[in-house]
N, C-alpha and C positions, 0 to 999 in steps of 0.2 A: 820087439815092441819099441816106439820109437817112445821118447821120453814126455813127449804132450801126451801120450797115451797111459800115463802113470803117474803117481807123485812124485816128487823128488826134494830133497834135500839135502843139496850138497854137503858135505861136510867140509869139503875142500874151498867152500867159499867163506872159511873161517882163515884160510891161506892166505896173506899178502901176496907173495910170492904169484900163488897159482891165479888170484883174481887182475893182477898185475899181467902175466900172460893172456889173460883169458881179452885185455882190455888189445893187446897189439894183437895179438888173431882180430877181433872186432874192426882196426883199424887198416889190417890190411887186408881183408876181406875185399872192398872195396874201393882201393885206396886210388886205382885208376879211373873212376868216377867220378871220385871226389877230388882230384885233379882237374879235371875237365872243368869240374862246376867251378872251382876257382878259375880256372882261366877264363869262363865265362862271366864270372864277374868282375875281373881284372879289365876285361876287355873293353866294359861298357865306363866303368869308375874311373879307369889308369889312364890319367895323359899318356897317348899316342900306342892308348894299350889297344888299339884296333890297325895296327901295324906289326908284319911279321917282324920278330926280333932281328932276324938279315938284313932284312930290308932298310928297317931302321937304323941298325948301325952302318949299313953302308952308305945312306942318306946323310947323318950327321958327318962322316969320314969325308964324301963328296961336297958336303956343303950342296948340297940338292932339297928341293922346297920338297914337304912332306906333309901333305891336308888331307884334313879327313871328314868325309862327307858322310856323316852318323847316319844310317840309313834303319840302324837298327833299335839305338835308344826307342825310337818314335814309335815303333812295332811293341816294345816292351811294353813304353808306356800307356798304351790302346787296349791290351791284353789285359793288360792291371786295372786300366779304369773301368769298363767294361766288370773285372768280377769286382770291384769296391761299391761299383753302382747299384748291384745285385743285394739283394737282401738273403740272409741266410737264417732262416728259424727253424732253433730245433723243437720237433713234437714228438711227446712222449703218449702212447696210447697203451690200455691195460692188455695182457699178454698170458695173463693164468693166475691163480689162483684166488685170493681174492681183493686183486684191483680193479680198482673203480675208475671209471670216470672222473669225479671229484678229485681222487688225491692225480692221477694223468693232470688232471688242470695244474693243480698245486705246485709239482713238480716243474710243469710250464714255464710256472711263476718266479716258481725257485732261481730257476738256470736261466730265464731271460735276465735277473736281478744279478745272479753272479755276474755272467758277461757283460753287464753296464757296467757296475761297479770294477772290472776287471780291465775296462777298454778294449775287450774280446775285437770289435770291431777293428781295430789297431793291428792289433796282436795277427788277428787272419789277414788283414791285407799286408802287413812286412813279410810276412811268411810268404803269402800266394806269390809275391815279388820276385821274392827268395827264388820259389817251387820255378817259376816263369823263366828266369835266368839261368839257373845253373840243375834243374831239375828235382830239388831237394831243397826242404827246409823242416823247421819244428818246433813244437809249443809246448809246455806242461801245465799238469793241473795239480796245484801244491796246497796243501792244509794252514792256517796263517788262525795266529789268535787274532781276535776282534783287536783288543788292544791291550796296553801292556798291563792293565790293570784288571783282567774279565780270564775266566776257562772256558770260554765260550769261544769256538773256533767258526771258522769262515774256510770256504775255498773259492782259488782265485786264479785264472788263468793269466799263465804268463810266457811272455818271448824268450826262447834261447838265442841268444847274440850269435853272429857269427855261427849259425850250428853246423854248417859243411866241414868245421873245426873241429867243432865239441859236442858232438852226438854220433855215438856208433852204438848199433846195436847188433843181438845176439848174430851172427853167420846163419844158422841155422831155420832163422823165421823166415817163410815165406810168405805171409799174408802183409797186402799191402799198406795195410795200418799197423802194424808191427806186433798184433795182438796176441800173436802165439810168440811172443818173445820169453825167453825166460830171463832174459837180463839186459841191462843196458850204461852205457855209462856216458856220463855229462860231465865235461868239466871246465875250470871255473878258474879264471883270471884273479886273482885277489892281490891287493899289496903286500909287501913284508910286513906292511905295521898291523894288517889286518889281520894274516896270517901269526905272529905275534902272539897279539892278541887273544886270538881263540883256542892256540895249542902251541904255547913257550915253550913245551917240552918237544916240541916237532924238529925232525931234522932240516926243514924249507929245503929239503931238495926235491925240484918241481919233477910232472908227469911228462912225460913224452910225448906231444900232440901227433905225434906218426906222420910226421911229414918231414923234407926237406925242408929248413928254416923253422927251425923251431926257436930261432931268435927273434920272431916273431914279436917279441917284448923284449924289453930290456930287462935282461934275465936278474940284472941287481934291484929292479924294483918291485918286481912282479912275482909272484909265485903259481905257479899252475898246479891244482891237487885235483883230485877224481872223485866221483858219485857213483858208489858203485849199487845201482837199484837193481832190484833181482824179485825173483816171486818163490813164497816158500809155502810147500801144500802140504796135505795132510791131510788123512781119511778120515769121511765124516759119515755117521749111519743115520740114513731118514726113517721114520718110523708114519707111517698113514692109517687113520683108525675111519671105521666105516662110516662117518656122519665127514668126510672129506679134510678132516684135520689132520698138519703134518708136523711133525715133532721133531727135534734130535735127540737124536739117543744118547743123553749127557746123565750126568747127577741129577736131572729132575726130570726125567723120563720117568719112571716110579712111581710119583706121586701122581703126573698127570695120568698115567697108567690105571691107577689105583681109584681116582676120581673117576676118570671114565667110566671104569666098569659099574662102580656103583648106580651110573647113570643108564646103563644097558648099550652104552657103547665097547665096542671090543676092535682092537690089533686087527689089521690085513693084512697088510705088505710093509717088506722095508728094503731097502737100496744103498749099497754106496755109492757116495757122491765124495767129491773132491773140493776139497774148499784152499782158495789162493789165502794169501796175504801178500801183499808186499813189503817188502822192509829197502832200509838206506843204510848206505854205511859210507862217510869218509875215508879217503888215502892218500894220501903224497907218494912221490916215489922211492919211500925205502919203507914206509910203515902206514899201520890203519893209524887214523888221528882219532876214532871214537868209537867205539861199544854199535852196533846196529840198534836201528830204531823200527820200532812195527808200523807202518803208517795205516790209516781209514780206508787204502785204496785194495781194492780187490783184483784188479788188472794196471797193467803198464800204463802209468800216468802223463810218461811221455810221450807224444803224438806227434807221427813224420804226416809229413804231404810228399809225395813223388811225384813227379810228371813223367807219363811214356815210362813208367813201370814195368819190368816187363822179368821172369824168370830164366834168364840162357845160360845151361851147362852147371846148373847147381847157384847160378850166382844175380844177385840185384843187380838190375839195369835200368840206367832210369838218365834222363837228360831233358833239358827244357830246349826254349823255341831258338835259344843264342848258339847253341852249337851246331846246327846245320847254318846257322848265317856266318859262322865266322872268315871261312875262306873266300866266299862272293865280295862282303863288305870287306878285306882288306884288297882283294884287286881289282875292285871298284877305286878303293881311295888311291893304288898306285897310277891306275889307267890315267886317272883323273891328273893326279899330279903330274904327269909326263907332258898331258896334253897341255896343261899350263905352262909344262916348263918348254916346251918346243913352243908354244907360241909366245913367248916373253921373248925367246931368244930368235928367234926367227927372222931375217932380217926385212924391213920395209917397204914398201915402195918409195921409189926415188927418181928426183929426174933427172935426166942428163942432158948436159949443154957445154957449149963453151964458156972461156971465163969471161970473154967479152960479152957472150949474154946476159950473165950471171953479175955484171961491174954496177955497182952501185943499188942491189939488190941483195946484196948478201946479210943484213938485217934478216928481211921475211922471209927468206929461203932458210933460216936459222930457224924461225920459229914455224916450221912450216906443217909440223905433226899436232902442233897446239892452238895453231890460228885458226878460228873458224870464219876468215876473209874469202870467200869462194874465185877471185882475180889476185894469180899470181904474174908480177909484169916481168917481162925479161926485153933486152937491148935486141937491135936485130942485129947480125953480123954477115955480113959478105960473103964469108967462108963458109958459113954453114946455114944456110937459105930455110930450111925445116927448122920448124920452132922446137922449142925442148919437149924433150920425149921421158914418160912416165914409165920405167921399168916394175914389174910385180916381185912383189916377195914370195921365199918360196913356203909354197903348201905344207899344212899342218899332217902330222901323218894319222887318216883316214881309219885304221887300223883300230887307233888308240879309242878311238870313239864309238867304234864296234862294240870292243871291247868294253866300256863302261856302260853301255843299251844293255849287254849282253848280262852283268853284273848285277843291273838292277833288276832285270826283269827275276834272276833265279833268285835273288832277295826278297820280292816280291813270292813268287813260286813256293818257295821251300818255308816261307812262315806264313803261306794263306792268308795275309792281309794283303786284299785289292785294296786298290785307290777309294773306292764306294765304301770299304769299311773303316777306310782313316777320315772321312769324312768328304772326299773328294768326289766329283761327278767325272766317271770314265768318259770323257770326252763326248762323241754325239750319241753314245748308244742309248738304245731304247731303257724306257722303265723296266720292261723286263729283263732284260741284260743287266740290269744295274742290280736288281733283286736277285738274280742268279749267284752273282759274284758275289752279293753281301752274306747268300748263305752259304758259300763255301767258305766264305770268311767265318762265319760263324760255327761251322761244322770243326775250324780247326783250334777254335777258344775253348769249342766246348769241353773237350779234355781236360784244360787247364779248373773249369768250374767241376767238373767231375770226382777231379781229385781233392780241390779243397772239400765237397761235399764229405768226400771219404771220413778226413780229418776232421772235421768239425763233428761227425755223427760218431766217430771213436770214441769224443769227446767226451758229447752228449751218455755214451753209454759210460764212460769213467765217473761220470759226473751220479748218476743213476743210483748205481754204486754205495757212490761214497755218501750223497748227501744222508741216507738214515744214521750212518754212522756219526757223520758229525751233527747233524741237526738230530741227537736220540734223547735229547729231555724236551718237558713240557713249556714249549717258548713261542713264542709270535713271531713270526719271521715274515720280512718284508717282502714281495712278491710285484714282480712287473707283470702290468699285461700287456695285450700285444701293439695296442695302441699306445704305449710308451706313458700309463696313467699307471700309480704306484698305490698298492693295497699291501693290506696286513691279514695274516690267516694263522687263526692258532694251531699249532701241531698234536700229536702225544699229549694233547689234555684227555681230560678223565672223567666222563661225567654218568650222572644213572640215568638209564633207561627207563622212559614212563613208562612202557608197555609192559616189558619184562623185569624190572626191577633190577637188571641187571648192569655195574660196572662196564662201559663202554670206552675203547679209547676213539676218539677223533681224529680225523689226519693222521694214523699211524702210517709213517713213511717207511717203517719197513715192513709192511703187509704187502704180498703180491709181487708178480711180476710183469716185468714193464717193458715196452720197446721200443723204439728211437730212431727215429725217422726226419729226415733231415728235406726242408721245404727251401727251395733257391727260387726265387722269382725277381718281381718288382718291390721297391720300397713299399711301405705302408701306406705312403702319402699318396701313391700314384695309384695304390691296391683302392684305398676310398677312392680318388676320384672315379675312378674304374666303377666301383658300386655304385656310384652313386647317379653316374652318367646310364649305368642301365636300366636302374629304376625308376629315372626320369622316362626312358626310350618305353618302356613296360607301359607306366602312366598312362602315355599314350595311346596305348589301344584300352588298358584294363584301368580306368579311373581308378576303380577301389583298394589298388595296391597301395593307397598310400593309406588308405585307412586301415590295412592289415599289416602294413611296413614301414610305417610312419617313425615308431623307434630307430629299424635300420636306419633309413635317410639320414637320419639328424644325428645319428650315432656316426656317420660319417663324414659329418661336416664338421669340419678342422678351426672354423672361427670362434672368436670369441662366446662365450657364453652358450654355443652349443650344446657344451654337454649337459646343461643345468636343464636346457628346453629339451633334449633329449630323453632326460630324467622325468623331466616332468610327465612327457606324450608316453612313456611309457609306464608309471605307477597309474597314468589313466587307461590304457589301453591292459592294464592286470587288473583294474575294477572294473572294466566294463568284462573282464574272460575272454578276452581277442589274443592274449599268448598263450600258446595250450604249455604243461608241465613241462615236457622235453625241453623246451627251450628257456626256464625257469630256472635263474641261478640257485644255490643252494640257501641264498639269505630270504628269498623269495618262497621258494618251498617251504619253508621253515616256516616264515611270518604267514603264510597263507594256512598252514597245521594247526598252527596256534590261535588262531582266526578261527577255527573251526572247531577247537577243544574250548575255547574258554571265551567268556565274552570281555571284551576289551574298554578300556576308558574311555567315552566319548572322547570325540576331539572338537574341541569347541568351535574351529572354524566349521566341522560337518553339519552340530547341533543349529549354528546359524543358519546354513544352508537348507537344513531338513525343516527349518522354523517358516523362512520364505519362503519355500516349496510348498507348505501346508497353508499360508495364507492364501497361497495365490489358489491353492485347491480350496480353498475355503469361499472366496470370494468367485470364482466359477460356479458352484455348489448356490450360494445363495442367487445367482445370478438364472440357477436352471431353476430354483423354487420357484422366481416371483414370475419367471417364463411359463410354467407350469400352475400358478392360479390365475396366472392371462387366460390362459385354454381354458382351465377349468371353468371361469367365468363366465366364458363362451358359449359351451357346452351346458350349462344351466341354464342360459337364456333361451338356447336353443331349442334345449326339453322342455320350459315352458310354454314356448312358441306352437311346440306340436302337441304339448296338452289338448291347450285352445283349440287348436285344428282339429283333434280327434274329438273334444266335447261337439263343439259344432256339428261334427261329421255323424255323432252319436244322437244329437237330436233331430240333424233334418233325417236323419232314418228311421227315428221314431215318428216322425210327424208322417213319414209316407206311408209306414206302418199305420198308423191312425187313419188315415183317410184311404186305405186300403180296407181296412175292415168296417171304417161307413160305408164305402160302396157297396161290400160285400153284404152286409147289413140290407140294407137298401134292397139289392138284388133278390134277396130274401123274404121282404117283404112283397115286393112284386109276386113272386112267387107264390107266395103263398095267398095272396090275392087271387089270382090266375087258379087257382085250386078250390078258391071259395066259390069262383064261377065266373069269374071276368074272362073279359073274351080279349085274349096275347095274341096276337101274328107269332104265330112259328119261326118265321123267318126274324124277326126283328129280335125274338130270346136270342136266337140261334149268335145273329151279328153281334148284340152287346155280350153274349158269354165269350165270344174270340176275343173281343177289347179289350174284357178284363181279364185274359189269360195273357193277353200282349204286353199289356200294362205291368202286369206282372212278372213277367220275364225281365223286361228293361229293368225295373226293379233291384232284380236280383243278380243282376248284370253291373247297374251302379254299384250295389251295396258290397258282388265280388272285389273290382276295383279299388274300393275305398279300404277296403280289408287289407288287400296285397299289397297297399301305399302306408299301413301304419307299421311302425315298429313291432315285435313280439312282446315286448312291456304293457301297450297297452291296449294290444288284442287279448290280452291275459287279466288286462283289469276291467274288458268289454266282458268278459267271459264270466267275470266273477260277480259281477251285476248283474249277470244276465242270470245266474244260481238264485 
C-alpha cells in the first residue's frame, strides 16, 4: 500500500538530521530542471547571457564585435501579456451535503476579497512569467492576523522570490498541483540581524540551497534556514443517522446520540475517513529553531505552476517556451555578428588612376566615401587615355545570411508565435492565412493559460479549506463581487427560526461541500460591454427585452451613476413581479417574506402617491356621474316624448273605435228597419256589409302597427286601462 493510501506520521520528522536529508533528496530529485530553468532565466536577464559561454570568451579574447538580436524577450513578453490580459475567477459551486447556493456565493465573495487585498492579480502574473521562462514557479497561501492588536486572522496569498531556488517538493508526488504532496520545503533569505533576532540561541549556520554557488549571498550577511511544511493524518470515524445527519464520533457523539434517539431518529452507517492537518516547523542547518506549529490548512498550501509538465521514468519534467529557443537565438546572434563583422571589414570600392589624374584632386578623392557630390573631376593624362576605373569590394559571405533566415524562422517555429500573433500583418497573405497562423499561435499559449488555471484552482480549493476555520466565529466579513463593488455578509450568526422555533445558524461556512472551478476569459469590463452590445442586438428584433432586462442593461453600464438607475429600474421591476425568485438575491427574498408576514410602515412618499392616484380616480369618478345624469336626462325627455306619442296613439284609436261602433249602430238600425218592412236592395246590404268588414281590417292593421312601434311599458299600461 502506498503511503497516500494510509495515514502517516512520521515520527522521524521529529529528526533534524532525517528532515535535513529528506530536504537534499527534494533538491536533487530535480535538480537538472532546475538548472535549465535558471539558465533560462539567466539567458533572457544576464548581459550577453544569450551568448554561448565559448563563444563569448573567444569574442572578448579576439576583440570581435558580439550583438544580440533578442528575438526571444518579445516572445516572452506576448505570452505573458496575453495571460495578464485574461481574467481569472475562481467559482465555488455546492457539491453535497448541505451546501447552498448562498453560502457558494459567499465563499465567492470571500476569495475575490482575499485576492484583492492580496494583489493575487500580481502574484499570478510574476509567477506565470516565472512558469513561461524557465517552466516552474509558486505561490502560497499563509494565515496572517488582522493586526497586531485583534485574534482575528486573515489569509493572504503571497509570492515565493526566486522559487526555482526555494521551493522543492516531496519526489514522490506526481500530480501536477503538488496535492498529494506529503511535504515540502521553502526557504528563506533573512539577515544575521533578523536571524538574531528571532532565535539568539541558533547556530546561523545556513541551509544548503542544492546548487553549485551557493554563495549566492554574501554568506556574512545573510542567513538561509528552511520551512519544513509537511501534512499529518489521523483516523477519523463518521457516524450518519437516518434523517441524513453526519457526526464524528468524538466526545459528543453520545449526547447527540442520545438526543436523536429520543427523537425516533436512529445510527446507519459509519466510515473511516482521514483527516489532514498541516503543520510548519523551522530549521537551519544544524538544528530545529522552533516547536512545530498546527496551521487552518488541510492541504499543501504551497502552490507550483509547471509548464509542459510531464511524468518520464518516475521523475518531473517540465520546461517553458525559452528552452527550445535557446540555441536558434544564440546562432542567430553569432550569424548576425559575422555578417557585420565581414562587412565593416570588407574592403570598398575604389578607383584607380594615375597620379597625374589624381594631381590636384586629392582633397575629394579623400573625402570620397562621405561626399554626396555625385561629379568626381580627375586630370586627363596622355599615358593613360581611359578615364579612372571604379574596382568593387569583395562580397559578403552569402552563407551567413542563410543562416540568420534559417535562425529566425526555427525561433519563430519552435515557440508558435507568428508574425500575426506579435501583432504583425504576415506580408500579402489572405485574412484567412492570417487567422490560421493566429490560432496556431494561440494553440501554443494556451498551455501556458492551462497551467496557471491548475494553480489558481489549487488555490481556490486551499483556500475552501481554510477559510471556515479561520473565519469560525460570529463576524461580518467583507466580500467582493464580481463587478469589483464591495459588501458586507454576516457569518456564523445565530438567530430563531419563526417557523420552527428553532436556533438557526446563518452563513455557516463550514456546513457542506463545495467545488472549485476556475473561469479564464475576458476582463469584466469587456464581459459588460459584451452584455451589453447583445441586448441592444436582441432589442432589435424583441422590443420587450428591455422591459424584462432593463436591470441587466444598466447593471452593465460602467458610468457614472449607473448603478444608482440600475437600483432604481430594478426595486421597480420587483414591484411590478417581472423578476421571478430564482433570480432574487437573498436580501430580496427576505424583504419580499416579510412583506407578506407582517404589514409594514407606510412610506410616506407611497401614501403621497396613493393620495394622487385616488384624486385623480376621484375626479374621473365625478366626471362619469355628471356624464351619466347627461344620459339620464336625455332619456327622461325621451320617455316623455313617447308618452305623448302613445296617449295620442291611444286616443285616435279610441275615436276610430267610436265611430266604428256608430257605424255599426247605424247599420243596425237600417237593419232592423228593413225587418219592420222597408224595402233594402240586396245588393246594396250586401256592398256596404264588405265596406264595413274593409274598414275594419285596415283598422286593425293600423292599430297592429301602432302596437309593434310602442315600447313593452306602455303596451302594459294600455293593457292595464284597458282591465
Amino acid at each position: 500500500m502506498k503511503y497516500k493510501d494510509k495515514p502517516y506520521s512520521s515520527k522521524k520528522y521529529k529528526e533534524h538530521d532525517y528532515v535535513y536529508d529528506l530536504l537534499t533528496k527534494a533538491q536533487n530529485a530535480d535538480q537538472d530542471m532546475r538548472d535549465q530553468a535558471r539558465e533560462c532565466a539567466l539567458f533572457l536577464d544576464k548581459r550577453d547571457g544569450q551568448w554561448e559561454p565559448k563563444w563569448l570568451s573567444q569574442a572578448k579574447n579576439e576583440k570581435k564585435p558580439r550583438y544580440t538580436f533578442d528575438m526571444v524577450n518579445p516572445i516572452v513578453d506576448q505570452i505573458c501579456s496575453e495571460i495578464t490580459q485574461a481574467e481569472f475567477d475562481v467559482k465555488i459551486a455546492p457539491a453535497g451535503g448541505s451546501a447552498t447556493q448562498s453560502i457558494a456565493n459567499t465563499y465567492d465573495g470571500i476569495i475575490r476579497n482575499i485576492e484583492t487585498m492580496s494583489d493575487a492579480s500580481d502574484v499570478y502574473a510574476e509567477s506565470a512569467r516565472g512558469m513561461v521562462v524557465g517552466g516552474f514557479d509558486a505561490w502560497r497561501v499563509s494565515q496572517k492576523y488582522i493586526d497586531d492588536d485583534s485574534f482575528e486572522q486573515d489569509l493572504v496569498i503571497e509570492k515565493i522570490g526566486n522559487a526555482i531556488d526555494r521551493v522543492f517538493f516531496d519526489p514522490a508526488a506526481e500530480r501536477q498541483d503538488k496535492s498529494d504532496s506529503r511535504y515540502c520545503f521553502v526557504l528563506h533569505a533573512i539577515s544575521k540581524e533578523e536571524y538574531q533576532r528571532r532565535w539568539p540561541d541558533g547556530s546561523e549556520e545556513s541551509v544548503s540551497e542544492g546548487r553549485d554557488g551557493d554563495a549566492y549571498y554574501d554568506k556574512a550577511e545573510v542567513i538561509v534556514i528552511g520551512e519544513f511544511i509537511y501534512c499529518e493524518e489521523s483516523d477519523r470515524e463518521l457516524v450518519m443517522f437516518d434523517n441524513g445527519a453526519v457526526h464524528e464520533a468524538d466526545s459528543e457523539l453520545k449526547k447527540v446520540t442520545d438526543d436523536f434517539k429520543a427523537m425516533g431518529i436512529n445510527e446507519i452507517q459509519r466510515r473511516k475517513r482521514i483527516q489532514k492537518t498541516v503543520c510548519s516547523r523551522f530549521f537551519d542547518g544544524k538544528d530545529w529553531l522552533e516547536d512545530k506549529s498546527e496551521t487552518v490548512f488541510s492541504r499543501m498550501p504551497v502552490v507550483p505552476i509547471y509548464a509542459n509538465y510531464r511524468i518520464t521514468e518516475n521523475k518531473s519534467i517540465y520546461w517553458g517556451v525559452v528552452e527550445k529557443l535557446l540555441d536558434p537565438q544564440r546562432v542567430l546572434n553569432y550569424s548576425v555578428s559575422r555578417e557585420i563583422e565581414e562587412g565593416a571589414l570588407a574592403p570598398r570600392a575604389k578607383f584607380m588612376m594615375t597620379p597625374a589624374q589624381a594631381s590636384g584632386h586629392e582633397d575629394t578623392l579623400a573625402t570620397l566615401n562621405t561626399n554626396s557630390d555625385p561629379v568626381q573631376f580627375y586630370n586627363p593624362d596622355p599615358d593613360a587615355p581611359n578615364p579612372p576605373q571604379q574596382v568593387g569590394g569583395a562580397a559578403i559571405n552569402a552563407g551567413l545570411r542563410t543562416i540568420s533566415e534559417a535562425m529566425r524562422g526555427m525561433i519563430t517555429y519552435a515557440s508558435g508565435m507568428y508574425a500575426s500573433n506579435m501583432g504583425e500583418n504576415a506580408g500579402l497573405q489572405s485574412g484567412v492565412a492570417i487567422e490560421q497562423l493566429q490560432n496556431k499561435g494561440d494553440n501554443s499559449t494556451l498551455k501556458y493559460f492551462s497551467a496557471l488555471e491548475t494553480g489558481i484552482r489549487a488555490t481556490g480549493r486551499v483556500l475552501v479549506e481554510a477559510i471556515p476555520k479561520v473565519y469560525n466565529t460570529a463576524r461580518t466579513v467583507r466580500i467582493l463581487k464580481e463587478d469589483q463593488t464591495y459588501d458586507v455578509a454576516p457569518i456564523n450568526t445565530q438567530q430563531i427560526d419563526q417557523q420552527t422555533g428553532e436556533v438557526v445558524t446563518l452563513n455557516d461556512l463550514s456546513v457542506g461541500v463545495y467545488d472549485v472551478s476556475v473561469r479564464a476569459g475576458a476582463s469584466f469590463k469587456n464581459r459588460q460591454k459584451e452584455t451589453i452590445d447583445t441586448i441592444i442586438e436582441i432589442a432589435k428584433i424583441d422590443p420587450t427585452i428591455l422591459q424584462i432586462a432593463g436591470d441587466v442593461l444598466l447593471d452593465n453600464v460602467s458610468t457614472a451613476s449607473a448603478k444608482q438607475i440600475s437600483d432604481r429600474k430594478r426595486e421597480q421591476m420587483l414591484s411590478q413581479g417581472m423578476i421571478p425568485q430564482s433570480q432574487m438575491t437573498q436580501d430580496e427574498l427576505a424583504a419580499m417574506a416579510q412583506a407578506q408576514q407582517q404589514p409594514q410602515e407606510p412610506d410616506p412618499a407611497f401614501i403621497i402617491a396613493q393620495a394622487e392616484m385616488g384624486k385623480a380616480q376621484a375626479e374621473q369618478l365625478r366626471a362619469q356621474v355628471e356624464a351619466q345624469k347627461v344620459q339620464n336626462e336625455t332619456m327622461r325627455i325621451q320617455i316623455e316624448a313617447q308618452k305623448m306619442q302613445n296617449t295620442s296613439l291611444v286616443n285616435q284609436a279610441k275615436s276610430q273605435v267610436d265611430i266604428f261602433n256608430a257605424q255599426t249602430s247605424r247599420l243596425k238600425v237600417e237593419v232592423d228597419a228593413e225587418k219592420a218592412g222597408a224595402e233594402i236592395d240586396n245588393t246594396d246590404v250586401k256592398t256596404f256589409g264588405e265596406e264595413i268588414k274593409n274598414q275594419r281590417e285596415i283598422q286593425e292593421m293600423n292599430n297592429e302597427n301602432r302596437m309593434r312601434n310602442m315600447s313593452t311599458p306602455d303596451l302594459m299600461r294600455i293593457a292595464n286601462r284597458g282591465q
